[in-house]
C-alpha positions as CSV (number, residue, x, y, z in Angstrom):
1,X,118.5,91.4,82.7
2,X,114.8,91.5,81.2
3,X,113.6,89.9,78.4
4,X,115.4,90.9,74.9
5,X,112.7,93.1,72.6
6,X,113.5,93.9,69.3
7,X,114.2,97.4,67.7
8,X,110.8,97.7,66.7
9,X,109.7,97.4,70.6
10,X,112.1,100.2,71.0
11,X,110.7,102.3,68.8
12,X,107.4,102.8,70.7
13,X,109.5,104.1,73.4
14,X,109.4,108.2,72.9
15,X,112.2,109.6,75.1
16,X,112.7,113.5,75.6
17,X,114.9,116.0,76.6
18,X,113.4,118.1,79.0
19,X,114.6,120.4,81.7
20,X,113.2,120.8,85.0
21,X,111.2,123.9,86.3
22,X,109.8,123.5,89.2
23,X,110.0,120.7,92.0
24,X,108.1,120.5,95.4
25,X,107.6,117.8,97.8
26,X,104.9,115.5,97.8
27,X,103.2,115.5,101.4
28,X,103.5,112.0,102.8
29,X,105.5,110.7,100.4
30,X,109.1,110.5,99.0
31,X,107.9,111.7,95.6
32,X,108.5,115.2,93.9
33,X,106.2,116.9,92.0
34,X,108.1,118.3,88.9
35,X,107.5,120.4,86.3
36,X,109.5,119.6,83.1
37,X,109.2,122.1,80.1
38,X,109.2,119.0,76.6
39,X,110.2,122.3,74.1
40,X,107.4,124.1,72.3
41,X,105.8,120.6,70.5
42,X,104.6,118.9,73.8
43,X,104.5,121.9,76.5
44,X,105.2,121.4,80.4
45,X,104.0,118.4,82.4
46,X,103.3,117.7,85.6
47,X,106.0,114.3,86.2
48,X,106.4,112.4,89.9
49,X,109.4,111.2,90.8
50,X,110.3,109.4,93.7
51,X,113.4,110.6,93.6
52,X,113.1,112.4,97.2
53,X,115.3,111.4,100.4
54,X,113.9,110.5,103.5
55,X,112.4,113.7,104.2
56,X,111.2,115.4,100.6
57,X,110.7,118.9,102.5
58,X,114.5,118.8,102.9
59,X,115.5,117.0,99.6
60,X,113.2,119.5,97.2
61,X,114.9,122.5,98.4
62,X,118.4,120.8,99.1
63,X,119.0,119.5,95.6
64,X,118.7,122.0,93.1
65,X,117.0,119.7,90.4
66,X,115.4,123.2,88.5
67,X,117.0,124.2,85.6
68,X,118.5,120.6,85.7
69,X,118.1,118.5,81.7
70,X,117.3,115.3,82.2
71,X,115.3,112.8,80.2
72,X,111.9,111.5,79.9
73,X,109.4,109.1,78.3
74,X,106.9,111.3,77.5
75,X,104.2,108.5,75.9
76,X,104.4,106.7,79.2
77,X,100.5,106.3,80.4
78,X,99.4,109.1,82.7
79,X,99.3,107.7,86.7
80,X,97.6,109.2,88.9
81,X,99.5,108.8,92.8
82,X,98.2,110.9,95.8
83,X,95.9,112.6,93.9
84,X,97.9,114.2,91.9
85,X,98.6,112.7,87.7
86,X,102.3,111.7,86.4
87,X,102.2,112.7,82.4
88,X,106.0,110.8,81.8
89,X,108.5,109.1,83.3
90,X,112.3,110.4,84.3
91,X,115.2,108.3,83.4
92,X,117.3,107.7,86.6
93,X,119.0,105.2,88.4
94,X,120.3,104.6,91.9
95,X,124.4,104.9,92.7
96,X,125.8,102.6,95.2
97,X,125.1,104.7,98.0
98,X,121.7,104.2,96.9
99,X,121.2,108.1,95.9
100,X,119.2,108.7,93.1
101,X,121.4,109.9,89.6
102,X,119.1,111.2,87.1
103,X,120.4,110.5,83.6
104,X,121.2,114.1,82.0
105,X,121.7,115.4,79.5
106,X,123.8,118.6,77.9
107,X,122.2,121.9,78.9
108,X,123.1,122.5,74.4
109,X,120.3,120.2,73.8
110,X,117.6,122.3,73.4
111,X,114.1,120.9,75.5
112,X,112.0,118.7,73.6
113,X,114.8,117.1,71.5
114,X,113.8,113.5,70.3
115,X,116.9,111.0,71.8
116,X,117.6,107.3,70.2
């Protein structure tokens, strides 16, 4: 477990609903380049995930991740990786097959949707 941080720590944290519009491999990389529409208030941004199987060709088109709600801190610092810049971060975590879950969401929530 990592340090305990109070509520108001917490409270920086600014964690969206957003739903996925477009994903693509990252060449030489497991990353995927997403898309993510935020709702009206914050727009679409460019997020990388390395969310991607061994091969991301396969994994990008194999999964269906569009139209997919999931959730993301969208005051996380912008990143750049292989040239390209992350503008959030996607909540996920790893099953014990070690497959990537991404936390979701209800499709009712509509996109940019502040979660506590």
């Amino acid at each position: 477990m990592k340090d305990i941080i109070q509520f108001s720590d917490f409270e920086k944290v600014d964690i969206r609903v957003g739903q996925i519009t477009l994903a693509e491999a990252v060449p030489k990389s497991k990353m995927l380049k997403l898309q993510v529409d935020l709702g009206p208030e914050i727009g679409t941004r460019t997020i990388l995930a390395s969310i991607a199987g061994p091969d991301p060709e396969v994994s990008a088109t194999r999964y269906t991740l569009e139209k997919s709600k999931v959730l993301v801190v969208v005051n996380f610092a912008p990143r750049e990786m292989k040239g390209i810049v992350s503008e959030g971060m996607l909540l996920a975590g790893v099953d014990e097959f070690k497959g990537i879950c991404l936390a979701s969401i209800s499709s009712l929530v509509p996109n940019g949707t502040q979660v506590s």
